[in-house]
Structure formats: C-alpha cells, structure tokens
C-alpha positions as CSV (number, residue, x, y, z in Angstrom):
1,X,104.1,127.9,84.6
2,X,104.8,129.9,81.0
3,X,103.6,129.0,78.0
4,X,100.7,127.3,78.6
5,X,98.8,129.6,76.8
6,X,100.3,128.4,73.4
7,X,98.6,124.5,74.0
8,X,96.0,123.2,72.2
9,X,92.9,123.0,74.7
10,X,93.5,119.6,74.6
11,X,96.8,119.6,76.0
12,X,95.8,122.2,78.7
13,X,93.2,120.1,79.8
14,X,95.3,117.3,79.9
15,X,97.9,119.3,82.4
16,X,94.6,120.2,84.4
17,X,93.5,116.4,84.7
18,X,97.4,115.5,85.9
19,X,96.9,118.3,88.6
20,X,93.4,117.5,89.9
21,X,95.0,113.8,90.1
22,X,98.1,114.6,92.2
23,X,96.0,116.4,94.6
24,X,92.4,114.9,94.0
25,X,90.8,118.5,94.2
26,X,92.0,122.1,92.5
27,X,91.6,125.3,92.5
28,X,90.8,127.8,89.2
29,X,92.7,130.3,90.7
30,X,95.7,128.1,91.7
31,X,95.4,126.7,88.5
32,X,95.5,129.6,86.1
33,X,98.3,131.0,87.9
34,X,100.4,127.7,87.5
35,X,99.2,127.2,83.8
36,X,100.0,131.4,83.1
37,X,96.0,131.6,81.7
38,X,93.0,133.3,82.7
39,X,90.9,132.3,85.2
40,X,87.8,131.7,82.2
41,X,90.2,129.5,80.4
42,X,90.2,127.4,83.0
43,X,86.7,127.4,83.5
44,X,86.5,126.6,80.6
45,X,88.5,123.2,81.0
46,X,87.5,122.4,83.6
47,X,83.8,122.1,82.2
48,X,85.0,120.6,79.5
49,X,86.8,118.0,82.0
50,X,83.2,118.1,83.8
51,X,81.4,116.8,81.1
52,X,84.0,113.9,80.3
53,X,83.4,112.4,83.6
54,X,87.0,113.7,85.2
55,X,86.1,116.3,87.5
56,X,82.6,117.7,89.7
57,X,82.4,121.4,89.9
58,X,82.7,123.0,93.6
59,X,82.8,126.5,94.2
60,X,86.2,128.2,93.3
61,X,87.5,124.7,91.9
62,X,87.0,121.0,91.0
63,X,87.3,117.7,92.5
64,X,88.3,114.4,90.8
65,X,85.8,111.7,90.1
66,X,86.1,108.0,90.3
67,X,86.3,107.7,86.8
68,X,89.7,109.8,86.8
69,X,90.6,107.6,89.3
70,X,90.6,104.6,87.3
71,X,92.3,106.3,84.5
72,X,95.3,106.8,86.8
73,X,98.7,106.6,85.2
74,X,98.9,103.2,87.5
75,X,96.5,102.1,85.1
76,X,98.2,102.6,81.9
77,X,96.7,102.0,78.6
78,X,99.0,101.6,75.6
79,X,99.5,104.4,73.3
80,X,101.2,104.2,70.1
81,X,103.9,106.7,71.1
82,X,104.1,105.1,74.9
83,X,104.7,101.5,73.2
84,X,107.1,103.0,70.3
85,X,109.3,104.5,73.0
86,X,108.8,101.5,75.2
87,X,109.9,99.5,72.7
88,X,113.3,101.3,71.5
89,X,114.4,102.1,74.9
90,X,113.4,97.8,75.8
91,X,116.3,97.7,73.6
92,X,119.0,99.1,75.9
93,X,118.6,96.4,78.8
94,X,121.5,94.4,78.8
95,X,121.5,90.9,80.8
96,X,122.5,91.1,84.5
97,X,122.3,94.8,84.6
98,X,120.8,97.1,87.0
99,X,117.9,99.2,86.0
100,X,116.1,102.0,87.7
101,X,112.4,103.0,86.2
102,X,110.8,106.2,86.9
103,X,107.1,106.2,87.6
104,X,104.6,106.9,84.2
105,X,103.1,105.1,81.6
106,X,105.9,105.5,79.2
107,X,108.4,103.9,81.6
108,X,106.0,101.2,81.8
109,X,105.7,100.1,78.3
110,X,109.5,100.0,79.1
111,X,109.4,97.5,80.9
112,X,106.6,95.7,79.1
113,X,109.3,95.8,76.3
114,X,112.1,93.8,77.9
115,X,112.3,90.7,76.4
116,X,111.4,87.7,78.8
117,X,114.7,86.0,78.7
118,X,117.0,89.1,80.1
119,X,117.7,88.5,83.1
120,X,118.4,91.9,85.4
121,X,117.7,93.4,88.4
122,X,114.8,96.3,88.8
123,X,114.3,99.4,91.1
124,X,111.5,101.4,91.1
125,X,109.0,103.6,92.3
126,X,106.2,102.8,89.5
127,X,104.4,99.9,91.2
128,X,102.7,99.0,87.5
129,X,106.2,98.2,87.0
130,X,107.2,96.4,89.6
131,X,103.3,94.5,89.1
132,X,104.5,94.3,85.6
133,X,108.5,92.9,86.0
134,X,107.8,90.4,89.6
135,X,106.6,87.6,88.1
136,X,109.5,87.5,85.3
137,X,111.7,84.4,85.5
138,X,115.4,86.0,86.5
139,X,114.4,89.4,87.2
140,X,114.8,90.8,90.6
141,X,112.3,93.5,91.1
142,X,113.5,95.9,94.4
143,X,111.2,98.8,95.9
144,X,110.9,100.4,99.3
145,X,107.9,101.5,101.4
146,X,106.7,105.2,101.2
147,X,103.5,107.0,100.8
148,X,101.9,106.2,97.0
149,X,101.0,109.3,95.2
150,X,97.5,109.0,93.9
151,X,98.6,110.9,90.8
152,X,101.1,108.7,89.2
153,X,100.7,105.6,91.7
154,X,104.2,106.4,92.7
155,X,106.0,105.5,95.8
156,X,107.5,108.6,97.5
157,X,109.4,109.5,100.7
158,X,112.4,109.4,102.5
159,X,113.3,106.0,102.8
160,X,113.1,105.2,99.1
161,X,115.9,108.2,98.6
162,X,118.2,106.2,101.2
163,X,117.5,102.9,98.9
164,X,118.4,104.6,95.8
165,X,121.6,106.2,97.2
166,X,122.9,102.3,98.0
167,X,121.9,101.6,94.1
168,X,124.6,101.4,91.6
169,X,122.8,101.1,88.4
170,X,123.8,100.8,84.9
171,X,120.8,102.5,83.6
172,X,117.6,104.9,84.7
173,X,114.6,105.5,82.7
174,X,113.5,108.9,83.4
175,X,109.8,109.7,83.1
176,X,109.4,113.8,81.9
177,X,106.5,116.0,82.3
178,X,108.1,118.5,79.9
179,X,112.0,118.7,78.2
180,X,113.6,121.9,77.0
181,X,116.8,123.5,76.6
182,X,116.2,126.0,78.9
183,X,113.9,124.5,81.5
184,X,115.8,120.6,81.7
185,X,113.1,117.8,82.4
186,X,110.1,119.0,84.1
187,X,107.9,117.8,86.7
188,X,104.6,118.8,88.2
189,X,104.8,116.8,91.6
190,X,107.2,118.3,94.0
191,X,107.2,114.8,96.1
192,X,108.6,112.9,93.5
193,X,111.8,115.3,92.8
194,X,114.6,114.1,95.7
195,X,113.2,110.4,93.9
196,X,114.0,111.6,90.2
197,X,117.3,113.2,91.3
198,X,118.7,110.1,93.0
199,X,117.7,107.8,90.4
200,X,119.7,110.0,88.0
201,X,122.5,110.5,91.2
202,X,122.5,106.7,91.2
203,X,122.8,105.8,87.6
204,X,125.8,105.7,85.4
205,X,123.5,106.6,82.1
206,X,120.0,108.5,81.9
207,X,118.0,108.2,79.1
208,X,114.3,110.5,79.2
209,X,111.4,108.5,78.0
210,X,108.6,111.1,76.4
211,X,106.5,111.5,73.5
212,X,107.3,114.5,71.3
213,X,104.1,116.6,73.1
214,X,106.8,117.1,75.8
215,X,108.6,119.7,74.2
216,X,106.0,122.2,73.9
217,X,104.5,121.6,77.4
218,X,105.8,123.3,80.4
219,X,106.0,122.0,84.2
220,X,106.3,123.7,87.7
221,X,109.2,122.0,88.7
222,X,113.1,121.6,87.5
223,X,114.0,117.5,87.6
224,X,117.4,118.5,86.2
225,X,119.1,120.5,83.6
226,X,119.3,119.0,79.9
227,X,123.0,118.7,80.0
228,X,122.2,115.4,82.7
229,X,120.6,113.3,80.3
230,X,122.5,111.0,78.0
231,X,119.8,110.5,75.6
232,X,116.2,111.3,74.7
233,X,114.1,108.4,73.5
234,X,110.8,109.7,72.1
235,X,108.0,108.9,69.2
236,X,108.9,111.6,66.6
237,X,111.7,113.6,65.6
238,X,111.9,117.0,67.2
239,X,112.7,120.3,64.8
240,X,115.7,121.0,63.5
241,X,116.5,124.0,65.9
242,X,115.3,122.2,68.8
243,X,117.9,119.3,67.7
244,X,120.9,121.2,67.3
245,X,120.2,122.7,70.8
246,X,119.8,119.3,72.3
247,X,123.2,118.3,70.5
248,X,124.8,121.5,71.7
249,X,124.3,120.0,75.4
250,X,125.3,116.4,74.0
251,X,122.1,114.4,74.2
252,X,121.4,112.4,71.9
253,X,117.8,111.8,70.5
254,X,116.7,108.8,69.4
255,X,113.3,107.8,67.6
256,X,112.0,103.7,66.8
C-alpha cells in the first residue's frame, strides 16, 4: 500500500482497525509493509488502538477485542456522510427494479433510504441489508450461503459468484475502500473481489457509494478500474483536478 504515510493518524488507525477485523489478529510487520510506514508508526497505532479498547498487544502484533467486534461494519452506526450518501443514492431505486448492494455501512444507509412504498427486488452480500430490506412490504430480498467475513459481515464464496452471474440487475451499489484515477475502487479484503466484480459484471449501471476520505486513502487490492463506474455518490465535493480527472474517464460525481 502507498501513501499511507500522508494520513492523518486517525485515518491510519482507522485502516489498521479494518485490517485487524478482516483477520481478527495482525502483524506490525505485515502491517507497515501494507500501509508503506515504519514499523514505530504502527506501534504507535496500534497503542493508540490499545488504549481505545480495539486491540490487546501480543508479541510482534495485535489481536482484536470484543469491543471491535461489536463495532463491526455489520453493526453500522449512522454517520452524517453515510446517511447523506445513503440518502442521494435511495433516490435512484426505481419501482420493480433489480438492485444489487455491496457490503458496508454506506450501502446500508442505502438501503435504509429507500422509501417504503418501492417495491423491488434485492441481492446482496451485506446481511445488515438484507436484516434491514426482509421485512419491507414488496421487496424481495435474495442472498446465497457462503462463509461471512468477520470484517464487514459479508457473505463470501463461490456459490454467491454463480448467483450473481444468473442476476440481471438494473443497478449495483458498490461499496469502496479507496477511489482514484490511477488505482480504480479499492479493496482491502481479497475474498470479497470475484463478489465485487460480478456485481458490477451483473449490473447494467454502477454507482460507488463513499465518503470523500476515500480519495486520499489507499487499498491493497484493485475492485476495478475508474472507467467501470457510472457515477460516484459521495458527501462532499472532490477538488477541481481530481474532478476533471474523474470526468476525463466519464463518471459522474454526485453530492446531496
């Protein structure tokens, strides 16, 4: 990972906390060569994550704690970003459509969003969303079994891809971990990426969901290029040369 050394502590630690999650135990070493810092930064972080209540100190690393547990993207709390987005990109369901959601918070407040009296069908990974949608009156809420990623309480695996290849959808809601021109949508959980590329395989129109933090970040793993997405629906509007870039690929960007 590049870059990383340009964050704010706070967003380091923040890309530390996503790690430890997806795996429930990390190493300083590992991590400082995926986050491209020293080995006392992340010392550093992770004490700082120590004394939060995220993370126990082992030797060499950290593990997670119950109290990051139960801050698990699986259970969201709203943001005012997450429930901005949520509620511009609500906008875009149509009745009797077909709509895949990725797995994250943001994509949850999507769904939130929806009004009660759409009726459409949902696929999905993100159980909050399907928890969130299955009670709905007229809406149709599909998922398949898999192993659940601790991480982002995200169904993964092989027979989810073969569902989502039989999906013709109108519309996917793409989480991101990080957008750029360069680097495309970002990811730090290599088990979600054969999900994240048949959703947008499967979709006639992807919009990204992500707060404006996602530009700066980085992430280990390529979801796609930029030039895949049809839109970008996010909190605040990015900078001028960041914006022409994006409309030199043809995305739009969008803000509430």
């Amino acid at each position: 990972m590049e870059g990383s050394d340009d964050l704010f502590p706070e967003e380091r630690q923040a890309l530390l906390l996503k790690l430890l999650r997806a795996k429930g135990r990390l190493l300083v070493q590992d991590a400082s060569t995926q986050l491209g810092v020293s080995v006392d930064t992340i010392r550093r972080d992770l004490n700082r994550l120590v004394r939060a209540g995220f993370a126990h100190r082992t030797h060499g690393g950290a593990l997670m704690t119950a109290k990051a547990l139960n801050s698990l993207p699986g259970h969201c709390t709203m943001s005012d970003p997450e429930s901005s987005i949520g509620k511009k990109a609500a906008s875009l369901v149509k009745a009797d459509s077909v709509i895949v959601f990725d797995s994250g918070c943001t994509c949850l407040e999507v769904a939130k969003n929806i009004p009660t009296d759409v009726a459409f069908t949902a696929v999905t990974n993100n159980l909050a969303v399907a928890q969130a949608l299955a009670r709905r009156p007229g809406t149709t809420v599909i998922v398949a079994t898999g192993r659940v990623l601790k991480g982002s309480m995200s169904i993964v695996g092989d027979e989810f891809v073969r569902l989502l290849k039989s999906v013709r959808a109108d519309l996917c809601f793409l989480g991101a971990c990080s957008i750029g021109p360069e680097t495309g949508v970002g990811a730090f959980e290599p088990d979600e990426l054969p999900i994240k590329q048949q959703m947008i395989e499967s979709a006639s129109k992807v919009i990204a969901v992500a707060s404006g933090e996602k530009f700066s970040a980085t992430a280990t793993f390529s979801v796609c290029p930029l030039n895949t997405l049809d839109a970008i629906i996010t909190d605040q509007k990015p900078p001028k040369s960041l914006l022409e870039r994006f409309e030199a690929f043809e995305v739009a960007t969008a803000t509430p």
